[in-house]
Every structure is written in C-alpha cells, then in structure tokens.
N, C-alpha and C positions, 0 to 999 in steps of 0.2 A: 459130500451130501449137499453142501449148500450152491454146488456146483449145478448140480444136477438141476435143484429147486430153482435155480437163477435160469439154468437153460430151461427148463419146462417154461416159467414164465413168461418167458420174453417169446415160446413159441405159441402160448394162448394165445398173446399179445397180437403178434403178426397177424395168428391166422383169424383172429378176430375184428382186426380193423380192414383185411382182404375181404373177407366176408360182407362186412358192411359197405364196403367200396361194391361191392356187386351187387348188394340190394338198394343203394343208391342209386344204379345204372340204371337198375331193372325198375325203379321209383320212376325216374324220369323219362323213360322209355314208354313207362304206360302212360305219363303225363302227357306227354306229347301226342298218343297215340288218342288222347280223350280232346286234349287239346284242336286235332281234327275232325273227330266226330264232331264237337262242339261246333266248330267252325259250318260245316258240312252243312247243320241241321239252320245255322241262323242266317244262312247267307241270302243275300236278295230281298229282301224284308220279307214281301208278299211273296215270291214264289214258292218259299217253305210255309207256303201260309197251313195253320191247322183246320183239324176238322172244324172245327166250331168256328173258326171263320168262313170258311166255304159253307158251313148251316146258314149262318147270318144274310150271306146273298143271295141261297133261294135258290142253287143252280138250276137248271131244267138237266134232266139227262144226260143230253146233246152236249149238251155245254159243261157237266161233269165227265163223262167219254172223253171231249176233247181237250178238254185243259189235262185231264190223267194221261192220254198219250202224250202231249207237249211234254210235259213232265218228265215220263218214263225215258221220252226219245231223248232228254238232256240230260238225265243222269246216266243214261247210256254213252252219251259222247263226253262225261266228266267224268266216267272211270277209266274211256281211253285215254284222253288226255292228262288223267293225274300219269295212268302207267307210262306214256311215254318220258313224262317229265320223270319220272322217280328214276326211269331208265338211265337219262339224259343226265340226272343228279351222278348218278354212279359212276359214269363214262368220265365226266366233269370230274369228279373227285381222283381218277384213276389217274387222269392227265395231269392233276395235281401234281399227285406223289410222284411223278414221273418226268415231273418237271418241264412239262410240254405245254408250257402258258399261251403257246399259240391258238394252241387245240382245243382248252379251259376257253378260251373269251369267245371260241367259235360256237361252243357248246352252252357256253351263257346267252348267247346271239339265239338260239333254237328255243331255249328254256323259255327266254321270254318270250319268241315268238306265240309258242304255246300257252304262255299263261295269259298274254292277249287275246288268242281265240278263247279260252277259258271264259275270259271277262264279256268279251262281246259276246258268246253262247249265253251268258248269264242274260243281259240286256235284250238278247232276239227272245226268249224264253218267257221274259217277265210282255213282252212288246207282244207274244202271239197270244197269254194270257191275259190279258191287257184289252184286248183287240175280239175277245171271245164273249167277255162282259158288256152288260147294258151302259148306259148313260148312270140308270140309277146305280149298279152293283159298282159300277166302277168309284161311283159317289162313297159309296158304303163301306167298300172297301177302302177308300183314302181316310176314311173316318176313324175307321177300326184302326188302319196303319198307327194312325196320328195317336190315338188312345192305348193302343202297345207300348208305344216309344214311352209315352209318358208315365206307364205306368213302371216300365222298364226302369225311370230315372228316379222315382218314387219310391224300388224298391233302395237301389241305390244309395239316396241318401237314410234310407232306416238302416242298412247295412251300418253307414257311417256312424249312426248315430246310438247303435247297440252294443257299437267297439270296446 
C-alpha cells in the first residue's frame, strides 16, 4: 500500500512540474511574441506617430493620402522582410544542428543584409514623411517628438519611485 501511495506521488509530481515546464514555454512564447508587437508599434519615433499627433499638425488631405500610402507601402515591404528573415532564421538554425557552420555565417551574412534594408526602409520612410510636412508641421512635430520622450522618462522614474 505505501508502495503504491509512493508511486502515485512521485507521478503527480512529474506530471506536474512537465506541466509547468510547458506553461512556462507557452509564458514566454507569448512574451516574446508581445515583446514584437511592442517593438513593431514604437519603432521610428514619429513614423508610428499617433492619431493625435497627426491632429496636432493640421494635415491637409493630400498630405494625409500621402503620408498613409508611405506608410502602408513600408509596412508592406517590413512584413516581407521580417518573413524572409524568420525564413533565413530557420535555414540558420538547421545548418546549425547539422553542423554546417559554413552555411550558418553565410546565412548570418543575408540576415543582416536584410535587417540593414530593414533599417534603411525605416530612415527612407520617416525622410518621405518628413519631406511631406511644412516648415511649421515639421516644427511641430519635433516639439511633440521632444514632449513624448520626456514624458516617456517621467513616466519612468514614477514607475521607480512607486516600486
């Protein structure tokens, strides 16, 4: 009987810390996966800029039309470029396990190639947005930039300071 009661135990036991090892996985899986949306949404200062900053400068039509296409046409060429990279991540990893370190630093050589155009898309993007604004919106928009950040750091230190 207490054989029994010893084996039962020890197999709650098991199946109970397998268990949590996969809702761990499954934690930081979605961590990660907020972790990029996060990313996604802050990147570029002003290109993810919000609606209430685009209220602030008053677009005209024209110049709300074209800054949404700029836009649309970039997140169109940063969804190709994450999938080829996620591709490329895969291919990398396989040569890995495969012990094909040749083929790893070659496919690292491509990764980055892409996450350079990545970056530079980011820069043509904010530079055609940029280039759409007036003298003053451009003003305006540096203003608001500068008043984000700061209040960005502002929250910041209250975070620290409510620890």
């Amino acid at each position: 009987m207490k054989k029994t009661m010893i084996i039962i135990s020890m197999l709650v036991i098991v199946s109970s810390l397998l268990l949590a090892q996969n809702f761990e996985r499954q934690g930081r899986m979605g961590q990660m996966e907020g972790r990029q949306g996060h990313h996604e949404m802050m990147r570029g200062d002003c290109l993810e800029m919000r609606s209430d900053i685009f209220d602030e400068l008053e677009l005209t039509d024209k110049q709300q039309t074209n800054i949404d296409e700029i836009r649309t046409e970039n997140r169109k060429q940063m969804i190709k470029l994450d999938s080829e990279i996620k591709i490329l991540r895969i291919d990398k990893n396989e040569a890995m396990r495969n012990n094909d370190f040749a083929e790893a630093k070659k496919l690292n050589e491509k990764i980055s190639k892409l996450r350079l155009k990545k970056n530079n898309a980011r820069v043509t993007e904010k530079e055609a947005i940029w280039n759409e604004l007036t003298k003053e919106q451009q003003e305006k928009l540096q203003d608001s930039i500068k008043n984000h950040r700061l209040g960005r750091k502002e929250q910041g230190r209250m975070r620290k300071f409510h620890k």
